[in-house]
C-alpha positions as a printed Julia matrix, in Angstrom:
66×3 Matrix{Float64}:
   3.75    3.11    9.75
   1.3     5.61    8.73
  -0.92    6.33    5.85
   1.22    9.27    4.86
   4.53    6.94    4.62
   3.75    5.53    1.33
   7.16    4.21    0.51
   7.22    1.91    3.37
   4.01    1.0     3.23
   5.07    0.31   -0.72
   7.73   -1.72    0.17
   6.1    -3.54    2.94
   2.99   -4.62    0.55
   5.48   -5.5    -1.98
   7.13   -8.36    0.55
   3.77   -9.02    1.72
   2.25   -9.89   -1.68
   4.71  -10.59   -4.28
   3.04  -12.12   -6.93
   0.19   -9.25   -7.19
   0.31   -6.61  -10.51
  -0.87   -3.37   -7.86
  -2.29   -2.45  -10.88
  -4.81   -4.84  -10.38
  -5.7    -3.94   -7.12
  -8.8    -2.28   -5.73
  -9.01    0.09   -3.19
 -11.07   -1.77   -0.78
  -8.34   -4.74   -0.72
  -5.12   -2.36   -1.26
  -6.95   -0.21    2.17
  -7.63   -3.86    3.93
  -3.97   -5.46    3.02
  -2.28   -1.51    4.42
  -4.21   -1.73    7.53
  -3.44   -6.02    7.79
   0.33   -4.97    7.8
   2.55   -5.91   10.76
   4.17   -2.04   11.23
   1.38   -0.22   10.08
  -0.6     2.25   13.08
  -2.87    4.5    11.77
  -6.51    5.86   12.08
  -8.55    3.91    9.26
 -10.27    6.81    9.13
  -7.54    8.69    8.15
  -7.18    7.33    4.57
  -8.75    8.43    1.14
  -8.85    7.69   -2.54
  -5.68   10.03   -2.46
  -3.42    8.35   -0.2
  -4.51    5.14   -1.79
  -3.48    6.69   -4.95
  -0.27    7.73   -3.86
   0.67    4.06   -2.18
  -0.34    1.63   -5.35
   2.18    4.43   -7.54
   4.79    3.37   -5.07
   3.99   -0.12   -5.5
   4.15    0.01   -9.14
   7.72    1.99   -8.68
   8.74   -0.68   -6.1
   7.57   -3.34   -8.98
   9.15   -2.09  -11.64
  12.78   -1.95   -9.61
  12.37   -6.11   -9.3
């Protein structure tokens, strides 16, 4: 995975950490728990407030299809 694959990375956080609002997450431990992922392959410096952004939305989305 890479930063730009949101979804996945969504989904993949969402297995990884069920019990966790992503609304309650802060960027330094939502960046840490992406790059901690089995799949995930990316620069670290590659990611931004943006795509950090754009993956906790997905998480909420992903939470609120449970």
């Amino acid at each position: 995975m890479k930063w730009t694959d949101t979804l996945d990375i969504a989904i993949a956080l969402d297995e990884a950490h069920p019990d966790v609002d992503p609304r309650q997450v802060n960027f330094v431990d939502l960046r840490n728990w992406i790059m901690a992922l089995p799949d995930f392959d990316d620069d670290p410096a590659h990611c931004g407030e943006r795509i950090l952004e754009a993956v906790q939305l997905a998480w909420m989305g992903e939470k609120d299809e449970d």
